[in-house]
N, C-alpha and C positions, 0 to 999 in steps of 0.2 A: 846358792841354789843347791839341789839335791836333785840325783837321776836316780830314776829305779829300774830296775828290769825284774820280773818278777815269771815264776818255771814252777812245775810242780805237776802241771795238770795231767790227767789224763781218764781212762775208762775203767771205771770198776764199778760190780755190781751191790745190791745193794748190803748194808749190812758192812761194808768195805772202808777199808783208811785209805788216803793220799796225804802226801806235805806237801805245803806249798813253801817254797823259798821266793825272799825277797831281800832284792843285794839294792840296798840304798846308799850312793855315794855321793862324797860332795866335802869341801871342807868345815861347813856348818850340819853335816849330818846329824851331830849331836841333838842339835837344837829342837830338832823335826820328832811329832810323835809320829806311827806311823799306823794305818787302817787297811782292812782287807775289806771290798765291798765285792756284791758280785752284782752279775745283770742277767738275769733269762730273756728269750725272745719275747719282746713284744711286752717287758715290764719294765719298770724304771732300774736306774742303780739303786741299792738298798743297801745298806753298814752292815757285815759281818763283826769285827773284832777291832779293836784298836791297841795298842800298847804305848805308854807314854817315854818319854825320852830315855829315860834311867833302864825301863824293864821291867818297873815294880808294881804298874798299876795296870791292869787290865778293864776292859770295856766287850761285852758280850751283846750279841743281839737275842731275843729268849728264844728266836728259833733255833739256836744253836747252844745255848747252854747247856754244860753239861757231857755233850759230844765233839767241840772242836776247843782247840788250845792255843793261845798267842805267845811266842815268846821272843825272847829279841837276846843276840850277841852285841855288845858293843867295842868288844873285845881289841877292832880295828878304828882309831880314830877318824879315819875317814871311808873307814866303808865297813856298815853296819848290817848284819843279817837278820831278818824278822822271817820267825814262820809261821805257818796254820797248821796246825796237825787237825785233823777232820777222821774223825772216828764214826764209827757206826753210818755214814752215809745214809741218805735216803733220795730217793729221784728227784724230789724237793731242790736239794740241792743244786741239781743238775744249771750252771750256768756260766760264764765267761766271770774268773776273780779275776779282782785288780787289785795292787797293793798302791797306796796312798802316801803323800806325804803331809802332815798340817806344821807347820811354827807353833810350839807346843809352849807357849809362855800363859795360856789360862792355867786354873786350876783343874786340875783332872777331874774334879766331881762334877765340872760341867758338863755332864753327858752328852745335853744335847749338840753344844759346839762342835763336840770329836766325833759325833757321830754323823754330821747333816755335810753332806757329798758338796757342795758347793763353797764348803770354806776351807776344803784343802786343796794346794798348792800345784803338788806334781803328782803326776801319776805313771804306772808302770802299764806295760803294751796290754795285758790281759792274758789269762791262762783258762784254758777252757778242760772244766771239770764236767763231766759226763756220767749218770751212775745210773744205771738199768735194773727194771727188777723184776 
């Protein structure tokens, strides 16, 4: 199994960057891809970003293309760090992320699998990003 706990959030206006870090631990961490979703009041959870076991393959939501980045340390055999870097914010934005865990043995081009909030595993407390503008 994998734990996450996941840090980063906070207030900036718009136009603004934050990182989100995501500390996923566990002896099978490798195994795990991992996703960023977020959730605003009163809307469902929705995929920001995914990044697959390795590091090397990325998965974007197109409201964020272009403006936010995934990337992963695997540096520690059992405790991996994934981040968001979130450029240019917009109020859009504004919501509670979570970082994710899935069992990553499909192939990556299956977008829809890494992307759809119910076929991943573990998930971290939530960080709440806020951007004013």
């Amino acid at each position: 199994q994998v734990r996450l706990v996941d840090s980063g959030g906070g207030s900036v206006q718009a136009g603004g960057s934050l990182r989100l870090s995501c500390a996923a631990s566990g002896r099978a961490v490798k195994d795990y891809a991992i996703g960023w979703f977020r959730q605003a009041p009163r809307t469902e959870r929705e995929f920001v970003a995914g990044i697959n076991r390795l590091g090397g393959d990325m998965l974007y939501a197109d409201s964020v293309k272009g403006r936010f980045a995934i990337s992963r340390d695997n540096s520690d055999n059992t405790k991996n760090m994934v981040y968001l870097q979130m450029n240019n914010l917009v109020p859009e934005d504004t919501a509670v992320y979570y970082c994710a865990a899935i069992y990553g043995v499909r192939p990556w081009q299956d977008s829809e699998h890494y992307s759809a909030r119910e076929q991943y595993d573990a998930w971290g407390q939530g960080t709440q990003v806020t951007v004013s503008s």
